[in-house]
PDB file of the backbone (N, CA, C, O) and the ligand in Angstrom, with CONECT records:
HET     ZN  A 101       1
ATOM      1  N   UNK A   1    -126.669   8.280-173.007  1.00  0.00           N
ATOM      2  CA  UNK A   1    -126.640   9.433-172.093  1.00  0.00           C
ATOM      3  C   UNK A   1    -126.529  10.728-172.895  1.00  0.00           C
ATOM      4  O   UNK A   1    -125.871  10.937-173.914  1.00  0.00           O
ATOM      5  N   UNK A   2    -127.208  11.431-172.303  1.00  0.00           N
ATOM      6  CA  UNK A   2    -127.409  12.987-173.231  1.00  0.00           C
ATOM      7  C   UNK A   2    -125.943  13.657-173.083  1.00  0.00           C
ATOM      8  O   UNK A   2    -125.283  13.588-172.046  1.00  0.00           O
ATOM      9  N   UNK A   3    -125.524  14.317-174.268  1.00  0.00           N
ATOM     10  CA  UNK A   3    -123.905  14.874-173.498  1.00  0.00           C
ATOM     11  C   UNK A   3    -123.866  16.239-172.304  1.00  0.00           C
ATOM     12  O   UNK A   3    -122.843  16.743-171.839  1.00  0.00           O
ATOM     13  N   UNK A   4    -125.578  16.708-171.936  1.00  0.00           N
ATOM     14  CA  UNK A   4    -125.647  17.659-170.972  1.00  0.00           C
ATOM     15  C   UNK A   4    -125.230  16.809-169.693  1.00  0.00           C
ATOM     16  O   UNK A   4    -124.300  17.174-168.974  1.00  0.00           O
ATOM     17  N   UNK A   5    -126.049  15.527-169.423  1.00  0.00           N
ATOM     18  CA  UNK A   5    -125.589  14.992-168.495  1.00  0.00           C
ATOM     19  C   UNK A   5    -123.899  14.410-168.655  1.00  0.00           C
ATOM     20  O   UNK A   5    -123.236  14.335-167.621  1.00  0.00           O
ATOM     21  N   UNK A   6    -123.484  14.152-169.527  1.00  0.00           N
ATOM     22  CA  UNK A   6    -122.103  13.620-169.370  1.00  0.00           C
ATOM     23  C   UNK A   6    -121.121  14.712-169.155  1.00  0.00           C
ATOM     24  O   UNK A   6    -120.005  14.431-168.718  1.00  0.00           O
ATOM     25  N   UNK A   7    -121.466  15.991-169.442  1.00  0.00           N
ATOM     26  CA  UNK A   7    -120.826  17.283-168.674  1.00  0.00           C
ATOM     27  C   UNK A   7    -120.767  17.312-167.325  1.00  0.00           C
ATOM     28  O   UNK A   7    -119.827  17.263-166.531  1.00  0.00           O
ATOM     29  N   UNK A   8    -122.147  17.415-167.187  1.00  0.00           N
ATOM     30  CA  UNK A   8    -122.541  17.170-165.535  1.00  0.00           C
ATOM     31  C   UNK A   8    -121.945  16.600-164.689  1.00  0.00           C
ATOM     32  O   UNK A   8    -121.485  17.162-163.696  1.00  0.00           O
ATOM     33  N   UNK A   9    -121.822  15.017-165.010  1.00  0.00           N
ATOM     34  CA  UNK A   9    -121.476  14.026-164.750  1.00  0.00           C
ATOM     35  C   UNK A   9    -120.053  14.304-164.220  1.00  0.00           C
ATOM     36  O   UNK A   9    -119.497  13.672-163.322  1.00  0.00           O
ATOM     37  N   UNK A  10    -119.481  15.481-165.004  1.00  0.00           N
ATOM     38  CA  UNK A  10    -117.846  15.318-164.713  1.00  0.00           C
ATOM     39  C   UNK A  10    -117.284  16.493-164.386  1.00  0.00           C
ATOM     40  O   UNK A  10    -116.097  16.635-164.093  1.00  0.00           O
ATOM     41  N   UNK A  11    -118.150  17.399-164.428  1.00  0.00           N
ATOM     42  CA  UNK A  11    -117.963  19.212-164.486  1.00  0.00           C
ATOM     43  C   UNK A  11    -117.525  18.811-163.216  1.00  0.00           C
ATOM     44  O   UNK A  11    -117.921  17.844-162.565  1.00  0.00           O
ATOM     45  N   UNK A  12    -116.431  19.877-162.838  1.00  0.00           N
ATOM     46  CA  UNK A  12    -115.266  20.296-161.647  1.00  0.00           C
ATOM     47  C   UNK A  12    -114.829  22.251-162.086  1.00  0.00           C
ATOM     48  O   UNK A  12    -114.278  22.683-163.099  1.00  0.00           O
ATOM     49  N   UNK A  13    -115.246  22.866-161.105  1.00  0.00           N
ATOM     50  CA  UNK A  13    -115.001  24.075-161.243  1.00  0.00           C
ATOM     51  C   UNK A  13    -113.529  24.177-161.710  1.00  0.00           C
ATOM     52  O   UNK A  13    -112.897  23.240-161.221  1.00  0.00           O
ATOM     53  N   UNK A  14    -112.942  24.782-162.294  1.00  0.00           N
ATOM     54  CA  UNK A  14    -111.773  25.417-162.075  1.00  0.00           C
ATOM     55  C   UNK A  14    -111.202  26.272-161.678  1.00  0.00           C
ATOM     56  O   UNK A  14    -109.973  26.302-161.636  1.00  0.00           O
ATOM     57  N   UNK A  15    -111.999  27.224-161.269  1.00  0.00           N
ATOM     58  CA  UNK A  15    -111.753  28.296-160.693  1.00  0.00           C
ATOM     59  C   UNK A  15    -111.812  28.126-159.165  1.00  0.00           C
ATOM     60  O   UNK A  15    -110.884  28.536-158.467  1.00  0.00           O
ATOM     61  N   UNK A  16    -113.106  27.406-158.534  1.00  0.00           N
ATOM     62  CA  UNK A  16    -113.573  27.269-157.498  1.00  0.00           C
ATOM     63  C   UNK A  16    -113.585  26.012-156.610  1.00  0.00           C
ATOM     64  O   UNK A  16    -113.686  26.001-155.383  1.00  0.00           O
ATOM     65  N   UNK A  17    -113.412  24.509-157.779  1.00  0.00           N
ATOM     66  CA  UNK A  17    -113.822  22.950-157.353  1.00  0.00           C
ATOM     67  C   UNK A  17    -115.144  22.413-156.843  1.00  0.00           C
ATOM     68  O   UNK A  17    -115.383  21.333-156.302  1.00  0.00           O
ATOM     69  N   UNK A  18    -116.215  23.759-157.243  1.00  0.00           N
ATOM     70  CA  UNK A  18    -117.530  23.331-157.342  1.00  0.00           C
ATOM     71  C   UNK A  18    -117.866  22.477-157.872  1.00  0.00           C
ATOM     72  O   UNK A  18    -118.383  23.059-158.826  1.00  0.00           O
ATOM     73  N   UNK A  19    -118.105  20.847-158.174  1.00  0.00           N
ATOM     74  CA  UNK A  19    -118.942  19.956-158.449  1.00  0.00           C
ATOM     75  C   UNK A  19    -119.927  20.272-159.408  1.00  0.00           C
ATOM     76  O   UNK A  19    -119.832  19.637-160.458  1.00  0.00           O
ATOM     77  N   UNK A  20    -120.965  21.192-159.311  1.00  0.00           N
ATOM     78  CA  UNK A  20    -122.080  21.534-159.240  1.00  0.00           C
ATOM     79  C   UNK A  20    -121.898  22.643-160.482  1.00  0.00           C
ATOM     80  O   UNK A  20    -121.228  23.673-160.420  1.00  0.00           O
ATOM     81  N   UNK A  21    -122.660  22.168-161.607  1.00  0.00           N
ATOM     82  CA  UNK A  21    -122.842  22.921-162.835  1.00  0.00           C
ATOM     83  C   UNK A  21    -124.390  23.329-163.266  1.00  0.00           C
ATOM     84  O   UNK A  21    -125.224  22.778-162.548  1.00  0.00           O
ATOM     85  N   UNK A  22    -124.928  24.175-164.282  1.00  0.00           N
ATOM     86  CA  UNK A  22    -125.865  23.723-164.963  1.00  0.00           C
ATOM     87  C   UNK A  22    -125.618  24.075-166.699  1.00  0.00           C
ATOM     88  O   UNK A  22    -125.191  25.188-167.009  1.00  0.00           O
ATOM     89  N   UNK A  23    -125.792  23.482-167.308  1.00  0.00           N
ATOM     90  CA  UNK A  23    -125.813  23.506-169.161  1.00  0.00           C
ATOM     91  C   UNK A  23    -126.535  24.265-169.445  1.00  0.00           C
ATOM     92  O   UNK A  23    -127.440  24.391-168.620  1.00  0.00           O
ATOM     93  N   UNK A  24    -126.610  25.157-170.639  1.00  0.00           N
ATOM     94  CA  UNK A  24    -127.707  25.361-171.614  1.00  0.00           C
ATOM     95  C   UNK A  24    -126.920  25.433-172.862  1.00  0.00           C
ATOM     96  O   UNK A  24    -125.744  25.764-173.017  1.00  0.00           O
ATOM     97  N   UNK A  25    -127.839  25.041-173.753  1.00  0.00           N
ATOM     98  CA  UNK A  25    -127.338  24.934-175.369  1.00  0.00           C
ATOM     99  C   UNK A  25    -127.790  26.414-175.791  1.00  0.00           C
ATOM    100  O   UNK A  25    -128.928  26.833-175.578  1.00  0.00           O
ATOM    101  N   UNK A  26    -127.369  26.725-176.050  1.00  0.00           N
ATOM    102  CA  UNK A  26    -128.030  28.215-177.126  1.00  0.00           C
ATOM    103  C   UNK A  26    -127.026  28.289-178.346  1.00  0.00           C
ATOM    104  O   UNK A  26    -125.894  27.856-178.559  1.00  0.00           O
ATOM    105  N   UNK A  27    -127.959  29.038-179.053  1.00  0.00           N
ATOM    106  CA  UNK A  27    -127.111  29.392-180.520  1.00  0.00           C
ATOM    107  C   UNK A  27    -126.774  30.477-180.476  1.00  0.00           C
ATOM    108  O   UNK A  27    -127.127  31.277-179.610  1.00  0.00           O
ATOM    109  N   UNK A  28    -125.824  30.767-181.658  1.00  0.00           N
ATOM    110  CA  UNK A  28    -125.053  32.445-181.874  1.00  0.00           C
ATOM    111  C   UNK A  28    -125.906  32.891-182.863  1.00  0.00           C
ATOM    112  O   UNK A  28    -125.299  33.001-183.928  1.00  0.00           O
ATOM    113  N   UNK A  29    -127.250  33.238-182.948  1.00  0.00           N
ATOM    114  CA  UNK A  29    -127.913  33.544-184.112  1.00  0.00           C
ATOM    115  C   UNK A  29    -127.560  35.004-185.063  1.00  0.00           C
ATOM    116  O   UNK A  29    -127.104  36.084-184.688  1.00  0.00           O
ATOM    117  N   UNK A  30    -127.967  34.544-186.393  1.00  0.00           N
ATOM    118  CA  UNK A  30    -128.089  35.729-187.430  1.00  0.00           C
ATOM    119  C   UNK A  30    -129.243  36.496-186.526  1.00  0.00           C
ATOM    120  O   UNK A  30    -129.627  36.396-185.361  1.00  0.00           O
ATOM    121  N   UNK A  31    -129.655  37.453-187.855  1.00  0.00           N
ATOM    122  CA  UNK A  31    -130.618  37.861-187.850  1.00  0.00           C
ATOM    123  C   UNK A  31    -131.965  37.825-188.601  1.00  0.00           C
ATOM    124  O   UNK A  31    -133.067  38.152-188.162  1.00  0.00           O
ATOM    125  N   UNK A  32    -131.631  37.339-189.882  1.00  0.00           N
ATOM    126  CA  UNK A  32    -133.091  36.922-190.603  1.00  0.00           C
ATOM    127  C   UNK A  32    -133.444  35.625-190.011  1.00  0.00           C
ATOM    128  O   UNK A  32    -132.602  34.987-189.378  1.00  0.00           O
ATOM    129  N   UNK A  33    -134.714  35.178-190.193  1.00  0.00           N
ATOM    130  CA  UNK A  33    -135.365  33.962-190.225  1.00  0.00           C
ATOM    131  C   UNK A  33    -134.361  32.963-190.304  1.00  0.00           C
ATOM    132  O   UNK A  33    -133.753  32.349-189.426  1.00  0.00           O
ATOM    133  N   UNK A  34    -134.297  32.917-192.111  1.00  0.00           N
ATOM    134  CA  UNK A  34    -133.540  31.990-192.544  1.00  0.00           C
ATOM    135  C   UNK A  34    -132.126  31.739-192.394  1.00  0.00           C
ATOM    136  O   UNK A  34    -131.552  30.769-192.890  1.00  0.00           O
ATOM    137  N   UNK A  35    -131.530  32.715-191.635  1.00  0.00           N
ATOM    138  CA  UNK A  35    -130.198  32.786-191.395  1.00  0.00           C
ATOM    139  C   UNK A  35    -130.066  32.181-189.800  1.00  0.00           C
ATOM    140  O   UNK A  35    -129.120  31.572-189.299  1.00  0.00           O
ATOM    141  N   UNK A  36    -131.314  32.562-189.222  1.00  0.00           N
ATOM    142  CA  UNK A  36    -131.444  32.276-187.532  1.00  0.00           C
ATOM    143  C   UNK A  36    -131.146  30.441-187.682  1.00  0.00           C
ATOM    144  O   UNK A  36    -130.279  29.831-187.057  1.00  0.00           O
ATOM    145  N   UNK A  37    -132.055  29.879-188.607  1.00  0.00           N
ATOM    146  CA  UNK A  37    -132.156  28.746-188.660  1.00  0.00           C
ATOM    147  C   UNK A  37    -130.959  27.703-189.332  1.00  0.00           C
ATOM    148  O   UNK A  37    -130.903  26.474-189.289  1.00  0.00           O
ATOM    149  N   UNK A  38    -130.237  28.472-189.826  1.00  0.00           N
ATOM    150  CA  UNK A  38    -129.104  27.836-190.693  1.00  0.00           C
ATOM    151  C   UNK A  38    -127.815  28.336-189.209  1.00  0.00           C
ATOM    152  O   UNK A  38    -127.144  27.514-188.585  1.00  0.00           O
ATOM    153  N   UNK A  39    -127.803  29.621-189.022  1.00  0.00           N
ATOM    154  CA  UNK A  39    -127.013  29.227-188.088  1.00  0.00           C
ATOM    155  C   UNK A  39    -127.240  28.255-186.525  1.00  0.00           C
ATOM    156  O   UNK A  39    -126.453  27.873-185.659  1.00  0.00           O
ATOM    157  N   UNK A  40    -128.765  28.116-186.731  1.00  0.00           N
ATOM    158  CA  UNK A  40    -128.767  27.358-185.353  1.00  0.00           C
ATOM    159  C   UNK A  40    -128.507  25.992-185.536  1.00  0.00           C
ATOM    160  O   UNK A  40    -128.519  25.231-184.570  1.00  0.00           O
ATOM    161  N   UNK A  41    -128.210  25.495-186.986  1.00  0.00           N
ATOM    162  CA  UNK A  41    -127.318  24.411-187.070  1.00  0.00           C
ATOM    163  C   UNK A  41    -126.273  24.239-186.772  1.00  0.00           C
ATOM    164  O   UNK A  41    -125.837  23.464-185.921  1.00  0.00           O
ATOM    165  N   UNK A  42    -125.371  25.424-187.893  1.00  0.00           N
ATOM    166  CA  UNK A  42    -123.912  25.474-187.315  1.00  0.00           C
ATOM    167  C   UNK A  42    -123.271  25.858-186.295  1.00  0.00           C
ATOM    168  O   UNK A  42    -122.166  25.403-185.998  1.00  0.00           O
ATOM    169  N   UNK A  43    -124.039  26.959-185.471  1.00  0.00           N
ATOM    170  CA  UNK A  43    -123.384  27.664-184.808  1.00  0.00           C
ATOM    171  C   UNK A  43    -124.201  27.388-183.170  1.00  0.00           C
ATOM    172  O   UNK A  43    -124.438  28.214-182.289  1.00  0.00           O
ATOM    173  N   UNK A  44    -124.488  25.916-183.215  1.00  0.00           N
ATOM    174  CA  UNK A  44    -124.630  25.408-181.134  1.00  0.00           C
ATOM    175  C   UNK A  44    -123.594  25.899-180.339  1.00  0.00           C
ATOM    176  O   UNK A  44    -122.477  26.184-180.771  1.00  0.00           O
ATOM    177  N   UNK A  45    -124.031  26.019-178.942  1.00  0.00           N
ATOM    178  CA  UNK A  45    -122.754  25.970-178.361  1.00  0.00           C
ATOM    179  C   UNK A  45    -123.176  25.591-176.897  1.00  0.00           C
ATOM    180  O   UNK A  45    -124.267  25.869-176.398  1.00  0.00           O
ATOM    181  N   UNK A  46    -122.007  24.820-176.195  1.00  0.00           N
ATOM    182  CA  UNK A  46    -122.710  24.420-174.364  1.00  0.00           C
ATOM    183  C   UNK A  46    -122.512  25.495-173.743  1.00  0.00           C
ATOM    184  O   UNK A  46    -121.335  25.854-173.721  1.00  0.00           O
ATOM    185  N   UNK A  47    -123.574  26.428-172.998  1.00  0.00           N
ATOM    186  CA  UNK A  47    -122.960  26.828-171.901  1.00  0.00           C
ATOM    187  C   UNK A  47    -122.267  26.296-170.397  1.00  0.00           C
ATOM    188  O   UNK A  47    -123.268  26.179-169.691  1.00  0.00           O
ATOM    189  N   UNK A  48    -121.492  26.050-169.845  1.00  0.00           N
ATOM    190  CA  UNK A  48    -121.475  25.471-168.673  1.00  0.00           C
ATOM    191  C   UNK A  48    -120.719  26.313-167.518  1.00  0.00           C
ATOM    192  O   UNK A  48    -119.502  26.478-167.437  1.00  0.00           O
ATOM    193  N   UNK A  49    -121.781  26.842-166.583  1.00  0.00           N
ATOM    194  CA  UNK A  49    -121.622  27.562-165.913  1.00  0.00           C
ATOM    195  C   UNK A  49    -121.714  26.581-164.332  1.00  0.00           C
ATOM    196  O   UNK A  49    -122.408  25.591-164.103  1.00  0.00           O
ATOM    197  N   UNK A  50    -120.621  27.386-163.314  1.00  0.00           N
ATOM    198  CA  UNK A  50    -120.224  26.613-162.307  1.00  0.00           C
ATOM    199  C   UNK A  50    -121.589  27.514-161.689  1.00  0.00           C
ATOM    200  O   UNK A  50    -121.830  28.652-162.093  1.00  0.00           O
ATOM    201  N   UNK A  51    -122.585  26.681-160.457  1.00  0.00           N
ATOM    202  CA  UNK A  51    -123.482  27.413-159.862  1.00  0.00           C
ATOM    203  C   UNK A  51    -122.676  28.198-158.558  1.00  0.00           C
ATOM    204  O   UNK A  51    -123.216  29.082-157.892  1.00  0.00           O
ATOM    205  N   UNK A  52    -121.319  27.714-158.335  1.00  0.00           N
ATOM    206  CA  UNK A  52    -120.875  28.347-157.214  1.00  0.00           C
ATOM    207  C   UNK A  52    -120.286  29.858-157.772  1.00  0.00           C
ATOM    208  O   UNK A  52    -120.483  30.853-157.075  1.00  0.00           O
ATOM    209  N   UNK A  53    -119.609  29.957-158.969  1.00  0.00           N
ATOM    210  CA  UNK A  53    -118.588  31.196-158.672  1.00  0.00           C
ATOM    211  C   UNK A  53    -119.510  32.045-159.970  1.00  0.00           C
ATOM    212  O   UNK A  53    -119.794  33.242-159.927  1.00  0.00           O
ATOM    213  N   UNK A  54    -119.857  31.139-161.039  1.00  0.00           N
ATOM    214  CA  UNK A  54    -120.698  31.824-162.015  1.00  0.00           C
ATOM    215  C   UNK A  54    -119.585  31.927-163.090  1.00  0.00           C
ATOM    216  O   UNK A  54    -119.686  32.792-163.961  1.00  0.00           O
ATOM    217  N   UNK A  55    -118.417  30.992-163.062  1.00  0.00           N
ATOM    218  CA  UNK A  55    -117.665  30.943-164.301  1.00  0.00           C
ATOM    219  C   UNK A  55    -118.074  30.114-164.980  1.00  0.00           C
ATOM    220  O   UNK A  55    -118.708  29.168-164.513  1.00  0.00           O
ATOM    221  N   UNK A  56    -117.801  30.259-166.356  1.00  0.00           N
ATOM    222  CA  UNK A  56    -118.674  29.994-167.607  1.00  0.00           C
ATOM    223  C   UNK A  56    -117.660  29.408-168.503  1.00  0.00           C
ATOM    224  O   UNK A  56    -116.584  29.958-168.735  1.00  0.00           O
ATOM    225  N   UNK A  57    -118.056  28.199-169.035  1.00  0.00           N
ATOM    226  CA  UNK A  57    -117.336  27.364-170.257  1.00  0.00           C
ATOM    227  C   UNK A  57    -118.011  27.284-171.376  1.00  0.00           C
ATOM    228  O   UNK A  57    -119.094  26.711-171.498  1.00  0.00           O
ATOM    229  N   UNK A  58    -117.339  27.911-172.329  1.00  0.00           N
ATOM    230  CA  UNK A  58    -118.468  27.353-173.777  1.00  0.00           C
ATOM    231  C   UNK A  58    -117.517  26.459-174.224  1.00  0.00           C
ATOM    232  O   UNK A  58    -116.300  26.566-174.075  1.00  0.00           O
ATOM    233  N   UNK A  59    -118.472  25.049-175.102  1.00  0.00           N
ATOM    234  CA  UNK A  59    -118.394  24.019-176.100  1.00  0.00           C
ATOM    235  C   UNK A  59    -118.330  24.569-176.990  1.00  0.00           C
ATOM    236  O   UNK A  59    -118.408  25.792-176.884  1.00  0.00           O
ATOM    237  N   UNK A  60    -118.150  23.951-178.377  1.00  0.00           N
ATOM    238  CA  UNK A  60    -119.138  23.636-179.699  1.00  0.00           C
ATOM    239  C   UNK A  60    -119.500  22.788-179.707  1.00  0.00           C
ATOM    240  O   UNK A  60    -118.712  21.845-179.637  1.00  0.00           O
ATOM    241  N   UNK A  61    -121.091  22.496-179.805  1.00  0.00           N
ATOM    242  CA  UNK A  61    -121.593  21.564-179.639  1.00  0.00           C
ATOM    243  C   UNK A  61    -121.630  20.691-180.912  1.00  0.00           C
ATOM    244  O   UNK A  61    -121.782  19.474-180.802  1.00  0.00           O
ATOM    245  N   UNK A  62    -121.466  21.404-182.368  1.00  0.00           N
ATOM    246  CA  UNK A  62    -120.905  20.544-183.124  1.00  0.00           C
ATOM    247  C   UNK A  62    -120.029  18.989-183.130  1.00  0.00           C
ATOM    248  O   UNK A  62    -120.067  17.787-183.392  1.00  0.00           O
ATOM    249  N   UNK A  63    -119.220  20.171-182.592  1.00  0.00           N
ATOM    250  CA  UNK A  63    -117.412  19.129-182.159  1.00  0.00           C
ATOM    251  C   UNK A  63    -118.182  18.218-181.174  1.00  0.00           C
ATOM    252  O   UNK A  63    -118.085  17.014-181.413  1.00  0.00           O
ATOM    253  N   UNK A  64    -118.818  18.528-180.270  1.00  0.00           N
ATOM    254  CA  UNK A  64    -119.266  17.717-179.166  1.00  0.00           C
ATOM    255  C   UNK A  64    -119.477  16.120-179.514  1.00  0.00           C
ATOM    256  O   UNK A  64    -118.930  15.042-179.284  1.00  0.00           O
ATOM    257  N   UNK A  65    -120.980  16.821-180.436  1.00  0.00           N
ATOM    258  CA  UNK A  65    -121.643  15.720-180.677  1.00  0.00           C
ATOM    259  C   UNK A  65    -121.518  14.921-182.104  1.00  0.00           C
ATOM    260  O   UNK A  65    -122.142  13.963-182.559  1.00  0.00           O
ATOM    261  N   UNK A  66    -120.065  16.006-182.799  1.00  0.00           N
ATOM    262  CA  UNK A  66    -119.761  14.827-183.544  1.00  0.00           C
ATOM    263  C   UNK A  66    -118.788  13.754-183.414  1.00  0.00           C
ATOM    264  O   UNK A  66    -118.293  13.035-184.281  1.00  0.00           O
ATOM    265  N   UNK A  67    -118.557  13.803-181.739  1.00  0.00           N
ATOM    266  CA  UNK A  67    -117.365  12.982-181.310  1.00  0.00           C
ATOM    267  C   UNK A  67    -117.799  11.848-179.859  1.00  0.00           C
ATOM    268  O   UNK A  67    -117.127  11.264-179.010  1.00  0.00           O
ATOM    269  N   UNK A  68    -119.631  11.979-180.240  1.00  0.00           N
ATOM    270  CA  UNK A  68    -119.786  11.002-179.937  1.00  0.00           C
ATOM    271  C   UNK A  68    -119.531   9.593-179.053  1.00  0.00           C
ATOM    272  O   UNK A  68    -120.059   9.444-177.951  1.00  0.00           O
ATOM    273  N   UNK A  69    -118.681   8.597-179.649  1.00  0.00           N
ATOM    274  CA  UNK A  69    -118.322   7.467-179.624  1.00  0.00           C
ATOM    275  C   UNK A  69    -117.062   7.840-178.470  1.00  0.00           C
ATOM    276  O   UNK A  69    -116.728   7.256-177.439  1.00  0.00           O
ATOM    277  N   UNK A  70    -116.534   9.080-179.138  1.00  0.00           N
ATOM    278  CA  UNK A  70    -115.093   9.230-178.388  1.00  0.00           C
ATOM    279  C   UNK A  70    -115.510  10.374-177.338  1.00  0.00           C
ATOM    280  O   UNK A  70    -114.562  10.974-176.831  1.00  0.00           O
ATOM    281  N   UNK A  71    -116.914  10.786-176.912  1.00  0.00           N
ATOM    282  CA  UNK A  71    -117.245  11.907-175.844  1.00  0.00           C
ATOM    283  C   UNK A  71    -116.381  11.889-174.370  1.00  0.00           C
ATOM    284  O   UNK A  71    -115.778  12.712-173.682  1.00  0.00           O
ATOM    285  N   UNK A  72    -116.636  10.725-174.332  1.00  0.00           N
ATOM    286  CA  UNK A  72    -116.444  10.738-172.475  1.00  0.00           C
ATOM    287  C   UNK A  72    -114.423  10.538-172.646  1.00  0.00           C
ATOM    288  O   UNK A  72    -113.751  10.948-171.699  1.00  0.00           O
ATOM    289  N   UNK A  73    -113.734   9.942-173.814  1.00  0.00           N
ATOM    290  CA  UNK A  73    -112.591  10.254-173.765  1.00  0.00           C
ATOM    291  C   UNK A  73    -112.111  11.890-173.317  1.00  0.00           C
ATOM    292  O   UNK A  73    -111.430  12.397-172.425  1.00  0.00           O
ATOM    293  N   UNK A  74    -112.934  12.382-174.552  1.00  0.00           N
ATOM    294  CA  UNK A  74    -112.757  13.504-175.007  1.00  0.00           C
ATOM    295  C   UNK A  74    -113.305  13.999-173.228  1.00  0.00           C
ATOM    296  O   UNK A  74    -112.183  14.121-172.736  1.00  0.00           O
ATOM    297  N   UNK A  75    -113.808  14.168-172.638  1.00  0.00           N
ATOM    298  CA  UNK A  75    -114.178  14.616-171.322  1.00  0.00           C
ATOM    299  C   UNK A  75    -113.176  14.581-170.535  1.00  0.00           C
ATOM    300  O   UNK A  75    -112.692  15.503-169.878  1.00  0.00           O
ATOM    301  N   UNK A  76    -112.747  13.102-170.628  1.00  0.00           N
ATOM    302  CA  UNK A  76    -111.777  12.931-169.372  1.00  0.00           C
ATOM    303  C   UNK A  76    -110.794  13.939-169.681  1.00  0.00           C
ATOM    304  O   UNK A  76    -110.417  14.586-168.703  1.00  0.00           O
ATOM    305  N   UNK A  77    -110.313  14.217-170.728  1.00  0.00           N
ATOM    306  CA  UNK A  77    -109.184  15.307-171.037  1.00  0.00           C
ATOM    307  C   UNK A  77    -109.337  16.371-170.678  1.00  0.00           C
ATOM    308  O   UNK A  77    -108.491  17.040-170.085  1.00  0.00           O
ATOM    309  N   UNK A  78    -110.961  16.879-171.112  1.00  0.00           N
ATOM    310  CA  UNK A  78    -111.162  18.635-170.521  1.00  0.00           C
ATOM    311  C   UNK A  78    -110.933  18.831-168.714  1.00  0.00           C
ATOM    312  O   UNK A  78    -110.183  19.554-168.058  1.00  0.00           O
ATOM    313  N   UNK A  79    -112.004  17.779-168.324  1.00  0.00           N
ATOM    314  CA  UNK A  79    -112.485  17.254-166.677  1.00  0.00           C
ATOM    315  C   UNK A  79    -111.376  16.739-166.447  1.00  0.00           C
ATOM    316  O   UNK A  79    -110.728  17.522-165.752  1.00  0.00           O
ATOM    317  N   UNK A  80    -110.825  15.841-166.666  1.00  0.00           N
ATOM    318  CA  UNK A  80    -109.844  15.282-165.653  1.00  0.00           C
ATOM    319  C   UNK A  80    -110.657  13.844-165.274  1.00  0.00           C
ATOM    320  O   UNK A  80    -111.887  13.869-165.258  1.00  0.00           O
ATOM    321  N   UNK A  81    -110.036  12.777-165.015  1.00  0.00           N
ATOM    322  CA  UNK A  81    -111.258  11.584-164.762  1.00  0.00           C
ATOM    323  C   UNK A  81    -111.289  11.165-163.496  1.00  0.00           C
ATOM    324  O   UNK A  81    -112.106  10.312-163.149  1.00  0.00           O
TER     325      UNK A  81
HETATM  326 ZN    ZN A 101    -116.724  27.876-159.542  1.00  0.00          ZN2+
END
């Protein structure tokens, strides 16, 4: 499972108890070329915005996806299970 959907899967407003999220990954880019591309390694991040109130959670998607194996632990803690 992609970890956009395993957000999804579990996203709960906090502000509001909207259900209902959508993701985007974007980077914090430099500005040269080569800097755009080196930071769009290091520097991912999730957006996750509630579609009801328009509050906004950022990840690192680093941390995210280097925790893998332990994601959906790691979920139940942010989300709640
Ligand atoms: Zn909300």
């Amino acid at each position: 499972m992609k970890i956009e959907d395993e957000i999804l899967a579990r996203f709960r407003c906090p502000k509001c108890g909207n259900p209902n999220a959508k993701v985007k990954k974007l980077a914090m880019t430099g500005a040269g070329l080569f800097e755009r591309w080196m930071d769009w390694q290091r520097n991912r991040y999730y957006f996750i915005s509630c579609t009801n109130c328009g509050y906004t959670e950022v990840y690192d998607a680093e941390i995210l996806e280097g925790k893998k194996d332990k994601l959906s632990d790691l979920l139940d803690l942010i989300f709640g299970s």
